[in-house]
N, CA and C atoms as a LAMMPS dump frame, in Angstrom:
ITEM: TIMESTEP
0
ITEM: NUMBER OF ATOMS
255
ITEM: BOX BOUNDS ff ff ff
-5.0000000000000000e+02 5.0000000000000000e+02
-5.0000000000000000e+02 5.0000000000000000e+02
-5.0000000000000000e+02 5.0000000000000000e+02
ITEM: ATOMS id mol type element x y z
1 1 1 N 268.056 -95.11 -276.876
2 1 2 C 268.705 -96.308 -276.393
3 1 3 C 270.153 -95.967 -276.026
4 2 1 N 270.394 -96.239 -275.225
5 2 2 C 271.776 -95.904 -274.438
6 2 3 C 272.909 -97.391 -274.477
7 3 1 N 273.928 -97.192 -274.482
8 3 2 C 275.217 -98.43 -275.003
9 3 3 C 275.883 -98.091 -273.656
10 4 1 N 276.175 -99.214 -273.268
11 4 2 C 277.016 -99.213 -271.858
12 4 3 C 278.087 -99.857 -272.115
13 5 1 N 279.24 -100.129 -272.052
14 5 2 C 280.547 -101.152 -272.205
15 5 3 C 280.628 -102.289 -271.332
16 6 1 N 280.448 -103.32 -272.357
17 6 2 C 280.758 -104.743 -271.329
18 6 3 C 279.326 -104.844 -271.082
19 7 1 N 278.23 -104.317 -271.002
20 7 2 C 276.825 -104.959 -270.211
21 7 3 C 276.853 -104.329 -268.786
22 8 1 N 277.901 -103.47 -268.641
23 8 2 C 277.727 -102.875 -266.717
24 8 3 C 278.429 -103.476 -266.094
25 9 1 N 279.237 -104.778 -267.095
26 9 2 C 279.925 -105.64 -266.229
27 9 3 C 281.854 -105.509 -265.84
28 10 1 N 282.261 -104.11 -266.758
29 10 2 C 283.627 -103.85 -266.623
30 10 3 C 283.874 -103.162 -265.738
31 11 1 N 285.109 -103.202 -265.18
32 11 2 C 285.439 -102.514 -263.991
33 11 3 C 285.956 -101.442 -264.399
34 12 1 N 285.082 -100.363 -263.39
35 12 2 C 286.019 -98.688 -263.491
36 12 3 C 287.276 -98.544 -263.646
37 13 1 N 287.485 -98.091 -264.281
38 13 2 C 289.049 -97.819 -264.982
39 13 3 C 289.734 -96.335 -264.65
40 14 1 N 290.501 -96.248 -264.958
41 14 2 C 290.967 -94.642 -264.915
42 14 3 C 292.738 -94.688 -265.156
43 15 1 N 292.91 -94.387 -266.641
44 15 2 C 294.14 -94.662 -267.09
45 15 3 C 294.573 -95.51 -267.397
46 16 1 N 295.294 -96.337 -266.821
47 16 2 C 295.822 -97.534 -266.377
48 16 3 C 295.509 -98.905 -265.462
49 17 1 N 295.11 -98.044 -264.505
50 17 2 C 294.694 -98.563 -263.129
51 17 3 C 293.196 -98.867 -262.763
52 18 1 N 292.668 -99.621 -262.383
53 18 2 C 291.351 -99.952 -261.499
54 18 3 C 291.269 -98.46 -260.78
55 19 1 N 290.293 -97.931 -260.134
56 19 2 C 289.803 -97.18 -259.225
57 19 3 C 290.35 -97.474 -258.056
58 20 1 N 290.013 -98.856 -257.333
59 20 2 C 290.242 -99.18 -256.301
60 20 3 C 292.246 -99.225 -256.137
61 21 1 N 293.102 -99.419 -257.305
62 21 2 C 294.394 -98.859 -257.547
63 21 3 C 295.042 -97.559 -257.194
64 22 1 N 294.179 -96.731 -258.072
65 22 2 C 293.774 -95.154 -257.809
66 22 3 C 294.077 -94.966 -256.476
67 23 1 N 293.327 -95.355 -255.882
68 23 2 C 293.059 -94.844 -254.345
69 23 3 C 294.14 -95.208 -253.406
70 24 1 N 294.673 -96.655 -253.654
71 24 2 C 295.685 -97.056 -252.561
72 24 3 C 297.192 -95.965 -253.195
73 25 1 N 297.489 -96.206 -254.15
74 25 2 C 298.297 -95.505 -254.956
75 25 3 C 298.682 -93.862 -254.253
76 26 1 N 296.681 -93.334 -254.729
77 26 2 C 296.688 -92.086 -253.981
78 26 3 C 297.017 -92.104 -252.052
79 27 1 N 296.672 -92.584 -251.569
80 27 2 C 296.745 -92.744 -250.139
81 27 3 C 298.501 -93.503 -250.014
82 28 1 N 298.711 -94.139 -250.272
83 28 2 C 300.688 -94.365 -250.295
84 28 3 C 301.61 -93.077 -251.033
85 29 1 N 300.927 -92.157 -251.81
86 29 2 C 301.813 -91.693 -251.747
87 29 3 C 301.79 -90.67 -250.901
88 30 1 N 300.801 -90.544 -250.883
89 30 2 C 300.455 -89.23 -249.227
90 30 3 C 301.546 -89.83 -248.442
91 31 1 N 301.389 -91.431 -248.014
92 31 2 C 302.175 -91.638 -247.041
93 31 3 C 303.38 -91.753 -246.76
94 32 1 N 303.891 -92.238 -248.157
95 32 2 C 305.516 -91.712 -248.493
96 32 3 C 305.982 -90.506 -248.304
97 33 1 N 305.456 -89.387 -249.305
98 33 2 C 305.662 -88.177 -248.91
99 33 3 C 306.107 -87.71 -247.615
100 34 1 N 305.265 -87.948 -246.692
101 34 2 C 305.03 -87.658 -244.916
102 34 3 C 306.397 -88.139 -244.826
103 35 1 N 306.653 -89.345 -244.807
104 35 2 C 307.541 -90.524 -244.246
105 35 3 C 308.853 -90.05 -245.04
106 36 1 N 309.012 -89.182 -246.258
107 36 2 C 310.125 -88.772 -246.977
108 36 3 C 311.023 -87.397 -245.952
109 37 1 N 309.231 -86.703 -245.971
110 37 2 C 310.118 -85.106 -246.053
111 37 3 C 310.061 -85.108 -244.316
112 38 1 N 308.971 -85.888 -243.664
113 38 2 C 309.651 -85.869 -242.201
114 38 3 C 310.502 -86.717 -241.522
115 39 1 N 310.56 -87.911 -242.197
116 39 2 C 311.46 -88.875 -241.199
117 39 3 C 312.786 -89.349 -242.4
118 40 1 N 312.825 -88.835 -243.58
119 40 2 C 314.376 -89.167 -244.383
120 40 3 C 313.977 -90.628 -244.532
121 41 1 N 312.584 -91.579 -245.121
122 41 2 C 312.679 -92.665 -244.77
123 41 3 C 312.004 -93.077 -246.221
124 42 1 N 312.956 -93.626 -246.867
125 42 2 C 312.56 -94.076 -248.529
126 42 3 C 311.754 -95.464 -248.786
127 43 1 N 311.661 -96.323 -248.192
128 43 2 C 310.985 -97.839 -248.61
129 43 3 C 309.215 -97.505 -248.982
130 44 1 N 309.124 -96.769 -247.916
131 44 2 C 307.771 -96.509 -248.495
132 44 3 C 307.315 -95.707 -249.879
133 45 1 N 307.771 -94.888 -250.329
134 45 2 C 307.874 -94.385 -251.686
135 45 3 C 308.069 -95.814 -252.711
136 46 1 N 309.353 -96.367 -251.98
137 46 2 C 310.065 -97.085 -253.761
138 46 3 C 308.865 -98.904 -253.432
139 47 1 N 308.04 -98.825 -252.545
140 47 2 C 306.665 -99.753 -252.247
141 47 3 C 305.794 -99.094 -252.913
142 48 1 N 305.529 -97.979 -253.08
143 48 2 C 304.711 -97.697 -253.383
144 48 3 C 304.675 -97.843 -255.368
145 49 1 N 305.746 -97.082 -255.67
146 49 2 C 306.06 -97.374 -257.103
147 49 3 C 306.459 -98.576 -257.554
148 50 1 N 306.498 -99.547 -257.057
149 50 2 C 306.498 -101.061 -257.149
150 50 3 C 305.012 -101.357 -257.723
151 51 1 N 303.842 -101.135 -256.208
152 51 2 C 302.834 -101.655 -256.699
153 51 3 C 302.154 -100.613 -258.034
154 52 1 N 302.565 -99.443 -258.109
155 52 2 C 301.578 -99.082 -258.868
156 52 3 C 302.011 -99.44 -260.251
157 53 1 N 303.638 -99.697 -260.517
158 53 2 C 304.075 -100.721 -261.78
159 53 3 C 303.216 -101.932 -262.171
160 54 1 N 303.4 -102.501 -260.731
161 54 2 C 302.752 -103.95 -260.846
162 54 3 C 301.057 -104.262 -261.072
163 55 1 N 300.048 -103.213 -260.847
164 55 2 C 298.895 -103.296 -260.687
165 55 3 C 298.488 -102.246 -262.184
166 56 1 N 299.849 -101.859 -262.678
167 56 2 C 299.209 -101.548 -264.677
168 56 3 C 298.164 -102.479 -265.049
169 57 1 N 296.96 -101.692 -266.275
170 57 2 C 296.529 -102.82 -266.381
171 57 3 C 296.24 -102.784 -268.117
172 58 1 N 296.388 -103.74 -268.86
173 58 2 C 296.437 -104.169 -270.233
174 58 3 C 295.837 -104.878 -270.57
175 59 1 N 294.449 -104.255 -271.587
176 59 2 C 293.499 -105.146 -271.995
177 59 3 C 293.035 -106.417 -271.115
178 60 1 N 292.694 -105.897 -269.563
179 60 2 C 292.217 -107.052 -268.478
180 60 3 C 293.042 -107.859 -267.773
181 61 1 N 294.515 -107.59 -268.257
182 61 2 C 295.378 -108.76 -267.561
183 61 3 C 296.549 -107.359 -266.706
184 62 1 N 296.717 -107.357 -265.199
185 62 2 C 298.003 -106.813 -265.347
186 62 3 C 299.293 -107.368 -265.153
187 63 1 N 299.826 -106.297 -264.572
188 63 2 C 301.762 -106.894 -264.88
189 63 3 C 302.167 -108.278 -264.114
190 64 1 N 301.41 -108.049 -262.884
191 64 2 C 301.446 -109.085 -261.519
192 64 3 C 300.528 -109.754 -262.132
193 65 1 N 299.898 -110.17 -262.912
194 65 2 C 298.874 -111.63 -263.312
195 65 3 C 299.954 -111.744 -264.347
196 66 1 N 300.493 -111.114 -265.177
197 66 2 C 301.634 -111.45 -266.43
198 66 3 C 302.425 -112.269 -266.154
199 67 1 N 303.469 -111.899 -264.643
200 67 2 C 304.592 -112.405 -264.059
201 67 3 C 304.287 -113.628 -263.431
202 68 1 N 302.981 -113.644 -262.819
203 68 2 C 302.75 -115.247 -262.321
204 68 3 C 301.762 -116.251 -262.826
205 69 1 N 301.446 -115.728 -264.401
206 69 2 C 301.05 -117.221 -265.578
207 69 3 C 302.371 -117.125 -266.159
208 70 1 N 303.385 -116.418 -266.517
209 70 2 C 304.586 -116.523 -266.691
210 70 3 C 305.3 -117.794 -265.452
211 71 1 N 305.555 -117.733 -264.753
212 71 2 C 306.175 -118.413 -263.72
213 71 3 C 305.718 -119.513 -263.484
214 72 1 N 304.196 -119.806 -263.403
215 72 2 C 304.029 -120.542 -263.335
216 72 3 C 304.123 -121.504 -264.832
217 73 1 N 304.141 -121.033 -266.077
218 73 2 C 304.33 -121.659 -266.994
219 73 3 C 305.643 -122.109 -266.866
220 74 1 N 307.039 -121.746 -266.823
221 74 2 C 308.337 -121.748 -267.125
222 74 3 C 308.734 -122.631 -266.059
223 75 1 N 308.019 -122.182 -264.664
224 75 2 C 308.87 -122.934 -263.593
225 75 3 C 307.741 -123.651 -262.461
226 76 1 N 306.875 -123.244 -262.12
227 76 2 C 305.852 -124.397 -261.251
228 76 3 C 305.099 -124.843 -261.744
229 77 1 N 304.491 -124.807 -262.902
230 77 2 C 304.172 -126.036 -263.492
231 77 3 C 304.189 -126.885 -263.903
232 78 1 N 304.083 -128.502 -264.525
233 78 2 C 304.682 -129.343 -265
234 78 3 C 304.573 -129.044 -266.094
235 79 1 N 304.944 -129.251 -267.387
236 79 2 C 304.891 -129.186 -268.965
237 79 3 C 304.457 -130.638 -268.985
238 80 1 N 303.518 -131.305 -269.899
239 80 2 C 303.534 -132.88 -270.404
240 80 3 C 303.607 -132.461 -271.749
241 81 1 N 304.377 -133.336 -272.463
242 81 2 C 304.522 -133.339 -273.993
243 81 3 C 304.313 -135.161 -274.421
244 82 1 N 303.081 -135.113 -275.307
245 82 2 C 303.381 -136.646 -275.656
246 82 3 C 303.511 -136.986 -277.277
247 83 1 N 304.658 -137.608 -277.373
248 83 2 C 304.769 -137.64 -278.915
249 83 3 C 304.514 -139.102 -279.624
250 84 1 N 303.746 -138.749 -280.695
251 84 2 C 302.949 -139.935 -281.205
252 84 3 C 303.802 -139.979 -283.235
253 85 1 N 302.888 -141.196 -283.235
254 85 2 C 303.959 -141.245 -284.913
255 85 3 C 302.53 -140.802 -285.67
């Protein structure tokens, strides 16, 4: 009998990151690189280490789902509080 994690139902992982992370990650920095050492041209590098900060991932939630149930708790959502005796 063989044990699978989750039922087959978790997503490929690798480190930190989703797979599908992995890959854009891997393919931006190819493209930074290019865009560094031939054209002197930095946004694409410091984009690239943005998203791969932002797309960490921690026990199912990452940084960019953190920052906007954060935000939306603190500042676009309404709070109701009702106080009773």
């Amino acid at each position: 009998m063989y044990m699978y994690p989750d039922n087959l139902k978790a997503k490929a992982t690798l480190w930190l990151w989703e797979l599908k992370d992995i890959g854009v990650i891997g393919i931006g920095l190819l493209v930074s690189v290019f865009a560094l050492v031939q054209l002197g041209f930095m946004p694409p590098i410091v984009i690239t280490a943005v998203y791969a900060f932002l797309t960490i991932q921690f026990e199912g939630t990452s940084i960019l789902n953190f920052i906007q149930y954060a935000c939306a708790f603190f500042i676009l959502k309404q709070q109701v509080f009702e106080w009773r005796l």
